[in-house]
C-alpha positions in Angstrom: 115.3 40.1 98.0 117.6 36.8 98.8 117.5 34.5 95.4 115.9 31.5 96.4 118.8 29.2 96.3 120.3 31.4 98.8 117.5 31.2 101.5 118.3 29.8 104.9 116.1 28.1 106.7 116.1 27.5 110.7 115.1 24.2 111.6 113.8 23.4 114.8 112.9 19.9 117.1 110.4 20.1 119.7 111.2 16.7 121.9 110.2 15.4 125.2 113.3 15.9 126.7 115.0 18.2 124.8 115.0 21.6 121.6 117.5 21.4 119.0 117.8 23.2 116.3 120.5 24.3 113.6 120.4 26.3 110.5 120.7 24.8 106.8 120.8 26.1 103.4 118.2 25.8 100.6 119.6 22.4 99.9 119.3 21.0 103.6 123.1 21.2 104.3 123.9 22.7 107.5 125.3 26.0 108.4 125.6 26.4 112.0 126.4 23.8 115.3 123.4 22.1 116.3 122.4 23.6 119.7 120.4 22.1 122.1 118.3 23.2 125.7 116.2 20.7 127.9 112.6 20.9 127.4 110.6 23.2 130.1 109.2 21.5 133.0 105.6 22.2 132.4 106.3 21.8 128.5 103.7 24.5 128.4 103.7 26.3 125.0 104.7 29.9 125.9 108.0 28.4 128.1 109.1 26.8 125.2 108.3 29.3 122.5 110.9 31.4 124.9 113.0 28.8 124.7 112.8 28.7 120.8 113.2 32.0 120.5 116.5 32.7 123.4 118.3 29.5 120.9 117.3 30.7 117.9 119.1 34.0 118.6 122.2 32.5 119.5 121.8 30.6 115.3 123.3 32.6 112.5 120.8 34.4 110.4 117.7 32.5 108.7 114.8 33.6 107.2 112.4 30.9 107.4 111.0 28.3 110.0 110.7 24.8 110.3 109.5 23.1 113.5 108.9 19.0 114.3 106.4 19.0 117.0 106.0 15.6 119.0 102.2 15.5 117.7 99.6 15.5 115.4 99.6 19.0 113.3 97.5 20.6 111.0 98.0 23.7 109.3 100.1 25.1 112.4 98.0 24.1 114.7 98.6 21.1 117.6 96.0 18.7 117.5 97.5 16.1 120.0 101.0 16.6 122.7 100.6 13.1 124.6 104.2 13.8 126.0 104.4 17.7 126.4 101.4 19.3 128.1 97.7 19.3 127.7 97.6 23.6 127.2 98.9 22.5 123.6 95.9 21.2 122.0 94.4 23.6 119.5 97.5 25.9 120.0 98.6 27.5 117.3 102.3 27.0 117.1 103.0 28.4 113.3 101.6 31.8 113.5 102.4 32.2 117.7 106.2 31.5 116.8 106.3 33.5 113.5 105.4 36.4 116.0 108.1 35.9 118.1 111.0 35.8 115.1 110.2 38.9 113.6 107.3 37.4 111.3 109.5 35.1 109.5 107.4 32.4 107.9 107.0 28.9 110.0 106.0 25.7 109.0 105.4 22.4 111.4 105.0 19.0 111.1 105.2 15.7 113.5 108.5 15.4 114.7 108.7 11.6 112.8 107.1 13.1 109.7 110.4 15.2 109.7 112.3 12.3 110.7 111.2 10.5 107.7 111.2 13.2 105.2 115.1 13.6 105.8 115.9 9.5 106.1 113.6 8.1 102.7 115.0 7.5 99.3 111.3 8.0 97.4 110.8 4.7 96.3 108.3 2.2 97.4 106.6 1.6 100.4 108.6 3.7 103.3 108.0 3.9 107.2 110.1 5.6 109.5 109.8 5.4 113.3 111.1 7.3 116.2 112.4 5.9 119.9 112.6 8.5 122.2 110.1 9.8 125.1 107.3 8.5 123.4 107.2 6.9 119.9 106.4 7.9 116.6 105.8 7.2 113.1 105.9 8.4 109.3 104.6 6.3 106.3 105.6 7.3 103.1 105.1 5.8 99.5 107.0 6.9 96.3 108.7 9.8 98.6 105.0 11.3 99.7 104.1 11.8 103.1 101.0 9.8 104.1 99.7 12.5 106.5 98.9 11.9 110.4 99.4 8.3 111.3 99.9 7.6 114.9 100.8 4.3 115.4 101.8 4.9 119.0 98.8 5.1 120.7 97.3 1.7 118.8 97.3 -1.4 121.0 100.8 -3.5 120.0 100.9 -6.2 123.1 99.4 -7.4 126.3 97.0 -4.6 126.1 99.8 -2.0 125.8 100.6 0.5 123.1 103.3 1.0 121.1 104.2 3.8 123.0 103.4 2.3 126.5 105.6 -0.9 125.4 108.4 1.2 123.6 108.2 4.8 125.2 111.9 5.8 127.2 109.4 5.3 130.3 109.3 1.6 129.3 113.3 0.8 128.1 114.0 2.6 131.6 112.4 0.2 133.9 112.7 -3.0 132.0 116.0 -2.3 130.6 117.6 -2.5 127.2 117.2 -6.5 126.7 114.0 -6.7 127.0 113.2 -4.0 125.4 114.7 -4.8 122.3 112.9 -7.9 122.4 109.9 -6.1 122.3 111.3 -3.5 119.4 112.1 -6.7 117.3 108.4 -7.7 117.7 107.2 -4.2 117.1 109.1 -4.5 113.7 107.8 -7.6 113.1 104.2 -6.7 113.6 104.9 -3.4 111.3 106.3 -5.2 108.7 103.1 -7.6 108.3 100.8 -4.5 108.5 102.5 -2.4 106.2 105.1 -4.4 103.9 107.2 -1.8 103.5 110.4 -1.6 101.6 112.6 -0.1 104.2 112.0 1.0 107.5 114.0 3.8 109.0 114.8 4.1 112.7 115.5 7.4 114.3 115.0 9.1 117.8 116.8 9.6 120.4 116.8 5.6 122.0 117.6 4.6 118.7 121.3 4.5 119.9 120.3 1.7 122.1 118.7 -0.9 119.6 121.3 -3.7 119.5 119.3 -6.3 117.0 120.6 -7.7 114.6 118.5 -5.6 111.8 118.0 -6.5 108.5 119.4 -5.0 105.3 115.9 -3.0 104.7 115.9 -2.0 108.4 118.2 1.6 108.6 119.2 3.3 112.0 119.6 7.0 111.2 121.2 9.5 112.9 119.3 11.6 115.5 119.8 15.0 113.3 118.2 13.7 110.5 115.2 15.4 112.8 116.8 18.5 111.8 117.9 18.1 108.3 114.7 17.0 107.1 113.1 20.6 108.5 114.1 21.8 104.8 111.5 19.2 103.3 108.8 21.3 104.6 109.2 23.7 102.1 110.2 21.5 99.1 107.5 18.8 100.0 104.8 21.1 101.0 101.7 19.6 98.2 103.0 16.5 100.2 101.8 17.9 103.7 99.0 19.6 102.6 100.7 23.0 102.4 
């Protein structure tokens, strides 16, 4: 049996547009090259569980699983995929993909919640957000995960969502100026509801965010999806595990 410290853990990110994942140790260092493929078109759930599976053999070895899902989760199971495909909603992504790699355990959370889990320091009031196809959102306080919050789908402006204002779909037809406009009101209106501490920004759009931030606003890098995968199994009272 591999000694604890020693186990390996492959962490996956299910996104819009694209799967990465990469392999890390037990103390969330990687291991391996990141590796990436473009997300099915349908994002149906057995198309991209092959999808997992064909990258995951081409990773060194691992033996557990952890997957950020672009949704709400519960025990393994989808509850919401806004941006993937409607066949996903009570699908049961945990013990479906543990199948698939030989029984290895698997553990999945919202994509953000993983985000978040890799960017926070523990202290205080924390809230991570991710810019990407859609948009999504982690709130944490002293380093625990408050579980499920969807900010994207609650009205921000002129009727719109967060999502509908802030989504890819939205920075690619108003461009990047006014779309940072709107970000910097979206940070605004965050920071009243939640007076956080510090507020992380991830995703893949978060390259293009060109404000002016201040010091308790962080842009962190787009793997931090990935190297927060390990949290899953040292946080797991935190996500209801």
């Amino acid at each position: 049996m591999k000694k604890k410290d020693a186990v390996r853990t492959l962490a996956v990110d299910i996104g819009g547009s694209g799967i990465k994942m990469l392999v890390l140790d037990a103390t969330g260092n990687p291991q391996t090259e990141r590796s990436r493929t473009e997300t099915p078109n349908p994002a149906k759930p057995e198309p991209i569980i092959a999808a997992i599976t064909d990258l995951a053999s081409q990773q060194s070895e691992f033996e557990r699983v952890s997957v950020g899902f672009p949704g709400v989760v519960h025990h393994g199971i989808i509850k919401t995929a806004v941006n993937l495909d409607p066949d996903w909603v009570g699908f049961d992504l945990a013990t479906v993909l543990s199948q698939r790699l030989s029984g290895k355990p698997v553990r999945v959370a919202n994509d953000a919640d993983i985000q978040g889990l890799g960017a926070v320091s523990g202290h205080g009031v924390e809230l991570a957000i991710t810019l990407g196809t859609g948009f999504g959102s982690a709130l944490f306080v002293d380093g625990k995960l408050v579980p499920n919050l969807e900010i994207a789908h609650h009205q921000f402006r002129k009727g719109d969502t967060y999502e509908e204002q802030l989504g890819r779909a939205a920075l690619e037809k108003i461009g990047g100026q006014r779309w940072n406009r709107r970000l910097e009101k979206a940070l605004a209106s965050l920071e009243h509801l939640f007076n956080y501490d510090r507020l992380y920004i991830g995703g893949g759009e978060a390259k293009k965010v060109t404000l002016d931030l201040p010091p308790n606003v962080i842009i962190v890098p787009n793997i931090t999806g990935l190297l927060g995968g390990i949290a899953l199994w040292q946080n797991s009272e935190a996500l209801g595990r």
